[in-house]
C-alpha positions as CSV (number, residue, x, y, z in Angstrom):
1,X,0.0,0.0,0.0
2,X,1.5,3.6,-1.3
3,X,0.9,6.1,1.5
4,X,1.5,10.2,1.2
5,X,4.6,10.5,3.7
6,X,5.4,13.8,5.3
7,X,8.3,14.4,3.8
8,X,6.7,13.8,0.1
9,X,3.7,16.0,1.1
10,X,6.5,18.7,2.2
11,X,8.4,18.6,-1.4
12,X,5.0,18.9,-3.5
13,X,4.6,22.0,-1.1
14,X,7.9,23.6,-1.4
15,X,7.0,22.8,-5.2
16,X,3.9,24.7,-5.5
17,X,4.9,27.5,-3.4
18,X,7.5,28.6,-5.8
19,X,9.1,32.1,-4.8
20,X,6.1,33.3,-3.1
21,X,7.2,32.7,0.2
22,X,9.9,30.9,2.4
23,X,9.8,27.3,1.3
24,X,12.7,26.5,3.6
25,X,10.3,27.2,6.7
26,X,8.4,24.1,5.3
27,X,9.3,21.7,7.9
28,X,7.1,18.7,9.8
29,X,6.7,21.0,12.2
30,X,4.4,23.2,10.5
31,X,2.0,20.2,9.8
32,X,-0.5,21.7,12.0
33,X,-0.3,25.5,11.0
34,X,-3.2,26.9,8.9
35,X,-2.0,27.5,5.3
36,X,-3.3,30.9,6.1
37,X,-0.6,31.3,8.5
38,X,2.0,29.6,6.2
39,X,1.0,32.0,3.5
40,X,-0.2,29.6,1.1
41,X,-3.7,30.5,-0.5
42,X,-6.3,28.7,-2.2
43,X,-5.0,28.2,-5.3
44,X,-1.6,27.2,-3.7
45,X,-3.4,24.3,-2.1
46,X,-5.4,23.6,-5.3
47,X,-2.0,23.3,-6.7
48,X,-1.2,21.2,-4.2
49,X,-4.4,18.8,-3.8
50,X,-3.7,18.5,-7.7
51,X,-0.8,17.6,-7.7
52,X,-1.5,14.6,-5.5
53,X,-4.5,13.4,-7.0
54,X,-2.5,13.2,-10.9
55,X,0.7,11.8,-8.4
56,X,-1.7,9.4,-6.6
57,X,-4.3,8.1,-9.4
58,X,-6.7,9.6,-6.4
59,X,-10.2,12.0,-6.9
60,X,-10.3,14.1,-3.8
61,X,-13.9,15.8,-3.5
62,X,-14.2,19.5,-3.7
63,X,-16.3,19.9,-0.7
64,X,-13.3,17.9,1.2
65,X,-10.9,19.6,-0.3
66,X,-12.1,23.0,0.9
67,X,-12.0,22.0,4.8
68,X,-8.2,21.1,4.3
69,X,-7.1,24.0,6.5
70,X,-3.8,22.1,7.1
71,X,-1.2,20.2,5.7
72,X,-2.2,17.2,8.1
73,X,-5.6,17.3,7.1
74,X,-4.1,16.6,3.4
75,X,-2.2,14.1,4.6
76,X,-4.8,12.7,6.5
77,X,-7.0,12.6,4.2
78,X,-5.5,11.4,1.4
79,X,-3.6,8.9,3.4
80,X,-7.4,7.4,4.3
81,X,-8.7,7.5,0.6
82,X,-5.0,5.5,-0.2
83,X,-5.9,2.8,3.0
84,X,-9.9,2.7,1.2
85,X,-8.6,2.0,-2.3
86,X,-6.1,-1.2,-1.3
């Protein structure tokens, strides 16, 4: 079973975030910081989410992926729709 690790979930964020903001502050410790807080938007999560769905073969809902306020609720998530599908 393929599962979204931390670390993977952390490089498709430093990814996406481009030279908006300080990817090297992207750390495992920041797992439980709103993205608000992390200055990632919407569409920088959108990016993200994306990006793991193509990565993953997964369909995330949009209704779920609007209450992803987190990175661990990404990972959460799509670590649960990766434990359904094996």
């Amino acid at each position: 079973m393929s599962t979204l690790s931390v670390d993977k979930l952390i490089d498709i964020m430093r990814a996406t975030q481009g030279d908006s903001g300080d990817a090297s502050a992207l750390t495992e410790e920041v797992l439980d910081t709103p993205f608000t807080s992390l200055n990632v938007d919407s569409l920088a999560v959108l990016e993200i989410v994306t990006q793991i769905q193509d990565e993953f073969q997964l369909r995330i809902p949009d209704a779920a992926m609007e209450g992803m306020k987190t990175p661990r609720q990404i990972l959460d998530h799509v670590n649960g729709l990766l434990a359904e599908s094996s």
